[in-house]
KEFI-659636 format. One line per field, with one value per residue (C-alpha): residue number from 1; x, y, z; residue in one letter. Coordinates in steps of 0.25 Angstrom, whole numbers, plus 5000, padded with zeros to 4 digits. Layout:
BEGIN
k	c(NUM,...)
u	c(X,...)
v	c(Y,...)
w	c(Z,...)
r	c(A,...)
REM end
This chain:
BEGIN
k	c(1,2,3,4,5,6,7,8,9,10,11,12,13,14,15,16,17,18,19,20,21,22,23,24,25,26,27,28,29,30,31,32,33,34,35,36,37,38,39,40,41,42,43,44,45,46,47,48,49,50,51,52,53,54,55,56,57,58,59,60,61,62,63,64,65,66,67,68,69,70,71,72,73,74,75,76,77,78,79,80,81,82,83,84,85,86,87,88,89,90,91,92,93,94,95,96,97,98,99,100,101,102,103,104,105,106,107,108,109,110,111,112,113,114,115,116,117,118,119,120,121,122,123,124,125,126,127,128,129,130,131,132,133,134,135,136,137,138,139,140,141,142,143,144,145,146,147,148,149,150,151,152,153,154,155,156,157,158,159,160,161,162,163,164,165,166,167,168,169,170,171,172,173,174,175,176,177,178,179,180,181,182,183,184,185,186,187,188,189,190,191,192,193,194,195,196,197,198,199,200,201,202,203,204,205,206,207,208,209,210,211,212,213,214,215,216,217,218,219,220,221,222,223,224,225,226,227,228,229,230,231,232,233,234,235,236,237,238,239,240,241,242,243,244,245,246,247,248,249,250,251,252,253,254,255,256,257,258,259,260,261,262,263,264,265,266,267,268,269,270,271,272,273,274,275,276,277,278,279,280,281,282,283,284,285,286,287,288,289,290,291,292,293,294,295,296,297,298,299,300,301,302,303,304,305,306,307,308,309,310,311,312,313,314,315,316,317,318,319,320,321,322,323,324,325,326,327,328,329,330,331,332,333,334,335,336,337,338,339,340,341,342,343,344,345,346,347,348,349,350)
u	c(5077,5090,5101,5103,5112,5105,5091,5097,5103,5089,5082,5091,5090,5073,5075,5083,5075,5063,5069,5076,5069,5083,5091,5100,5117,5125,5131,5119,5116,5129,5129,5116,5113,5124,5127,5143,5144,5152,5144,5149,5142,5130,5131,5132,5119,5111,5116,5110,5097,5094,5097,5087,5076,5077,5081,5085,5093,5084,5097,5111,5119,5107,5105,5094,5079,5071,5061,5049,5056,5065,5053,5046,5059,5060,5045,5046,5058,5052,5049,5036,5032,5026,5021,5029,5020,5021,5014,5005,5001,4998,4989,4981,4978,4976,4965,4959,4959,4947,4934,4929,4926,4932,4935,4942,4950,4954,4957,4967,4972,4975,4981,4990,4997,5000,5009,5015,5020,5021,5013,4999,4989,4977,4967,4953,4940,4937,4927,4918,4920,4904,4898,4889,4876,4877,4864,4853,4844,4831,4827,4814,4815,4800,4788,4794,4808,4820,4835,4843,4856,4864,4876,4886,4900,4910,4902,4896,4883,4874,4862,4850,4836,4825,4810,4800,4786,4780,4780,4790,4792,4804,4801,4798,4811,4820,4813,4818,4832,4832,4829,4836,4850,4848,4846,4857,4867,4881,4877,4882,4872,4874,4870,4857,4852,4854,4845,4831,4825,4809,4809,4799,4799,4805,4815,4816,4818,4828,4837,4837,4842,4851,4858,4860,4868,4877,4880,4884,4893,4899,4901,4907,4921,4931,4929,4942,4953,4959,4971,4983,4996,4997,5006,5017,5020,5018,5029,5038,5050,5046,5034,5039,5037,5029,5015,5014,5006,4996,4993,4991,4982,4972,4969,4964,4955,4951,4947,4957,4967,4963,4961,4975,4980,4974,4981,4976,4978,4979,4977,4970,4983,4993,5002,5003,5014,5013,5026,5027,5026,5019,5006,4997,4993,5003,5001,5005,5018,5027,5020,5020,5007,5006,4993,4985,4971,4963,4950,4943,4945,4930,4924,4930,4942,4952,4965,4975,4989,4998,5003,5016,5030,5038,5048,5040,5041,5038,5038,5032,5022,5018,5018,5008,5001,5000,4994,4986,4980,4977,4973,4963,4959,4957,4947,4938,4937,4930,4923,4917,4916,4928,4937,4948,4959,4970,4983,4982,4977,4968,4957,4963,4974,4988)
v	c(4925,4933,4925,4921,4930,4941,4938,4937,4951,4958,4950,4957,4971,4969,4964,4975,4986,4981,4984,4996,5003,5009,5005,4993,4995,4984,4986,4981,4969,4963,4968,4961,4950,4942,4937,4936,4944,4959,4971,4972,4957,4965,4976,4968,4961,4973,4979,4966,4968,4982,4979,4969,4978,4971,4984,4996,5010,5023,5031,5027,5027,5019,5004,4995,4993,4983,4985,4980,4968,4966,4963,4955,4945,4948,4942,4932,4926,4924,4911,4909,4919,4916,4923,4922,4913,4925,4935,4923,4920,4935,4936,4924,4930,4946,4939,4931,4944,4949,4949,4938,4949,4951,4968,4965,4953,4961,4975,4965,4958,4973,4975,4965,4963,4978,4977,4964,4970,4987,4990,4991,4979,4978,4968,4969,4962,4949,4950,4936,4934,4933,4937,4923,4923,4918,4923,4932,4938,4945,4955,4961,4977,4980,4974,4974,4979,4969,4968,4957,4953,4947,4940,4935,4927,4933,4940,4950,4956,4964,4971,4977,4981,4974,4980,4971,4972,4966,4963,4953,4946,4943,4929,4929,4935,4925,4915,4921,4924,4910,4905,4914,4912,4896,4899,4909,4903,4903,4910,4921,4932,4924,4910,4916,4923,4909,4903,4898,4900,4903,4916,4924,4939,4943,4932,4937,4951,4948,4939,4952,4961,4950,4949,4964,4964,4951,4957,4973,4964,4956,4969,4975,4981,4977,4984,4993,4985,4986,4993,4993,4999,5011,5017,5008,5009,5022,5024,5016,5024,5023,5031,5041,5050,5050,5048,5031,5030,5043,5034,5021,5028,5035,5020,5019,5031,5027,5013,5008,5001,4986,4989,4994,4985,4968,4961,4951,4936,4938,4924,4918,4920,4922,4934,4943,4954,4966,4975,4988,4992,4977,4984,4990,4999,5012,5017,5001,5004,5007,4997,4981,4974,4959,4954,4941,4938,4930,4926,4914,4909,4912,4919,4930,4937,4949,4953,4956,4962,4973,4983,4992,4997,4988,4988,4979,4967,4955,4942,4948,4954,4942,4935,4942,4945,4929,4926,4937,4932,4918,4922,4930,4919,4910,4920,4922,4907,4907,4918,4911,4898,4891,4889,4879,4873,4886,4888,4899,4901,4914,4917,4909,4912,4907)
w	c(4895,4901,4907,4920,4926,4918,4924,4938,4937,4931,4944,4951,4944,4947,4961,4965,4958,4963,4978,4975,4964,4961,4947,4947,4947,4942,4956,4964,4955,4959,4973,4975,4963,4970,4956,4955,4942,4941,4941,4925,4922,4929,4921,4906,4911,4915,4901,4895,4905,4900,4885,4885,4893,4906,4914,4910,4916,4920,4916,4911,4924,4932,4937,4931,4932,4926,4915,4915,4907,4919,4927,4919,4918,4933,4936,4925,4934,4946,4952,4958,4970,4982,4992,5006,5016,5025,5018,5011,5026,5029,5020,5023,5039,5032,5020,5033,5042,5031,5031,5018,5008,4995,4998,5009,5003,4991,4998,5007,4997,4990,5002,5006,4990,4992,5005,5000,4988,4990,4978,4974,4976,4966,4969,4962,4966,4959,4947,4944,4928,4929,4942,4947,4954,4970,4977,4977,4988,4988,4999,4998,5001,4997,4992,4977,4981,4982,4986,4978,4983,4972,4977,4967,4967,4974,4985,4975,4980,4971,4976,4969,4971,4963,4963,4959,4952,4965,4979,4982,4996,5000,5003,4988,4985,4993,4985,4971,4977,4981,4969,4959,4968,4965,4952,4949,4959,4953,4940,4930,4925,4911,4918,4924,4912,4905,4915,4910,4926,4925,4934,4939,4938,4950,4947,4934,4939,4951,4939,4929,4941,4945,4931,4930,4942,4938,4926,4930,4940,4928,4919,4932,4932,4939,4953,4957,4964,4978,4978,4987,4990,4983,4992,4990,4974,4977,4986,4974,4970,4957,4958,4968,4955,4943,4940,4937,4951,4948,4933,4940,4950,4939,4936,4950,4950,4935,4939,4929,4935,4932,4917,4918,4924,4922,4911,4902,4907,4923,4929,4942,4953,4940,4943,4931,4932,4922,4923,4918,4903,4901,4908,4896,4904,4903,4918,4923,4914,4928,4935,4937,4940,4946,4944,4948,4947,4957,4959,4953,4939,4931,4942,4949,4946,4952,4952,4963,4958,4960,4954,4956,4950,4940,4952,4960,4969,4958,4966,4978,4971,4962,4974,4981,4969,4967,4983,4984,4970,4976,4989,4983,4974,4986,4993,4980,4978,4992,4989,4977,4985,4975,4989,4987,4995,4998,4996,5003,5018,5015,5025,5034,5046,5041)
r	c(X,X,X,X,X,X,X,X,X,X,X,X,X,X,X,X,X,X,X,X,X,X,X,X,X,X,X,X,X,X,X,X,X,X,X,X,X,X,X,X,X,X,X,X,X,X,X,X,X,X,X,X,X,X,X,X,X,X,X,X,X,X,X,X,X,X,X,X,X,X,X,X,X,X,X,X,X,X,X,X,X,X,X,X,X,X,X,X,X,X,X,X,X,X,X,X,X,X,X,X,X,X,X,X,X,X,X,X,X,X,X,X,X,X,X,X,X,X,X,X,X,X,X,X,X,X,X,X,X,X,X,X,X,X,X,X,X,X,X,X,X,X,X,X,X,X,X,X,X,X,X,X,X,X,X,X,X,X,X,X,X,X,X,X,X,X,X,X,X,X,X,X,X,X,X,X,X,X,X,X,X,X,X,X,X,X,X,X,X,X,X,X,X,X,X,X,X,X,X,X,X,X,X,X,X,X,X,X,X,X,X,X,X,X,X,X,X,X,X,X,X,X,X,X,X,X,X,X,X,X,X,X,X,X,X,X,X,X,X,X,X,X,X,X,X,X,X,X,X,X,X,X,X,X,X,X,X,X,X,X,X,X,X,X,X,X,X,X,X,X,X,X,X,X,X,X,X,X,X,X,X,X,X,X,X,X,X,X,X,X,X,X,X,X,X,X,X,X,X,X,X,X,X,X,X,X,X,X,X,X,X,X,X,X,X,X,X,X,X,X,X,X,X,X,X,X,X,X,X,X,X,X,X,X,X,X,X,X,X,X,X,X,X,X,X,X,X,X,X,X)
REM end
């Protein structure tokens, strides 16, 4: 626990680093911590800061930056963040401008975290823990050739053709669709095999097919997430030169990045910030990463975060990082008809 006075100058060292990506003098912590000590007190407490590994000096005759134990004082010490109304209210009218599919809400949400926050937004599709039956057709093609349209939680449709060992009509077929959708309704892949229903053979066949799909669905990986704002960390001071982007990209193209990158323990709308050398994986050891997961606890799950230089905006980040995670929250509980009464005006104009 550092000292008052102490904690007040390293807040003042990370804020003023994170504007001006330059090294901290002495000079410009009493020109602008409006504190009321000398530029000597300054610098004995500096020396105590970089002693203890709070900041330390690129070269001898430099100012200060923070180390990654700096920032982690610096986010622990924030009160709670909130997004301003303003921008919380512009992003209700952009979210109700959208047509009500999850791409489009995702992509946006990608979108809007990177221009709040001039870094780059990850947002990745909600996975269900188990993927749950919702409803079946059956459309007959052919005599023994059919269609079936799977439909599953969360607006997932699977299609797949289905030949059978004789003719069957399609009044026949919207019988079994009907009755293996009352059946099934609501169900995991594990539930309906538990099931002890007395089935006919092309019930039998249709429920086989039905439980392959559900369970390539369930093994699925997590798809590739929306990305944003690339350009912005890119124009960073910091990475004007060296190759730290060029390692963080190869994830991209190797379909990596999310196993790099989710740590154990993320919570539902919980902000998780990682900084620096605290991420295991070595190419995150430049960058700081503000993470939330949103969704709906049990049955589908995503994350929404960002990721960017050490030297990035904290509060404002975790802010955004925190509304877009509840926003988003909010849409997949109506999309899995669990709506509640919002805090938040989404899909309706402010």
């Amino acid at each position: 626990m550092l000292p008052s006075r102490t904690a007040t100058i390293l807040k003042s060292i990370v804020r003023q680093y994170i504007a001006q990506a330059v090294p901290i003098a002495s000079q410009s912590i009493v020109r602008n911590g409006k504190l009321g000590i000398s530029s000597a007190t300054v610098r004995n407490e500096m020396a105590y800061l970089e002693h203890e590994g709070y900041i330390y000096r690129p070269h001898s005759s430099a100012g200060s930056i923070p180390s990654d134990k700096g920032y982690r004082h610096y986010v622990e010490s924030l009160n709670e963040v909130t997004l301003p109304l303003t921008e919380q209210l512009m992003i209700s009218h952009l979210f109700h401008q959208v047509e009500r599919q999850i791409e489009e809400w995702l992509s946006l949400a990608a979108t809007l975290t990177a221009q709040l926050v001039h870094n780059v937004a990850l947002v990745t599709t909600p996975k269900p823990a188990d993927s749950k039956f919702k409803h079946l057709e059956l459309v007959a093609l052919q005599d023994s050739l059919a269609l079936a349209v799977l439909v599953l939680h969360g607006a997932k449709i699977k299609q797949w053709l289905i030949n059978f060992d004789q003719a069957v009509p399609q009044h026949k077929l919207i019988l079994v669709a009907n009755r293996l959708s009352a059946a099934y309704a609501g169900s995991t892949r594990q539930q309906i095999s538990a099931q002890k229903l007395r089935l006919n053979d092309i019930e039998k066949q249709i429920t086989e097919h039905l439980l392959k799909v559900m369970q390539a669905e369930d093994e699925r990986e997590q798809e590739e997430p929306y990305l944003d704002g690339w350009h912005f960390m890119l124009n960073r001071p910091e990475f004007a030169h060296g190759r730290q982007p060029l390692d963080l990209m190869t994830l991209v193209e190797q379909r990596s990045l999310l196993k790099s990158i989710t740590p154990e323990g993320l919570e539902y709308q919980k902000v998780k910030v990682v900084i620096g050398k605290e991420n295991k994986a070595e190419a995150f050891h430049n960058y700081s990463l503000v993470l939330s997961r949103y969704g709906i606890p049990g049955e589908a799950a995503g994350t929404v975060g960002v990721i960017g230089p050490t030297r990035m905006p904290y509060a404002e980040t975790i802010a955004t990082v925190q509304y877009l995670s509840s926003v988003l929250s909010e849409l997949i509980a109506r999309l899995y008809g669990r709506e509640e009464p919002s805090r938040h005006p989404v899909g309706k104009e402010p």
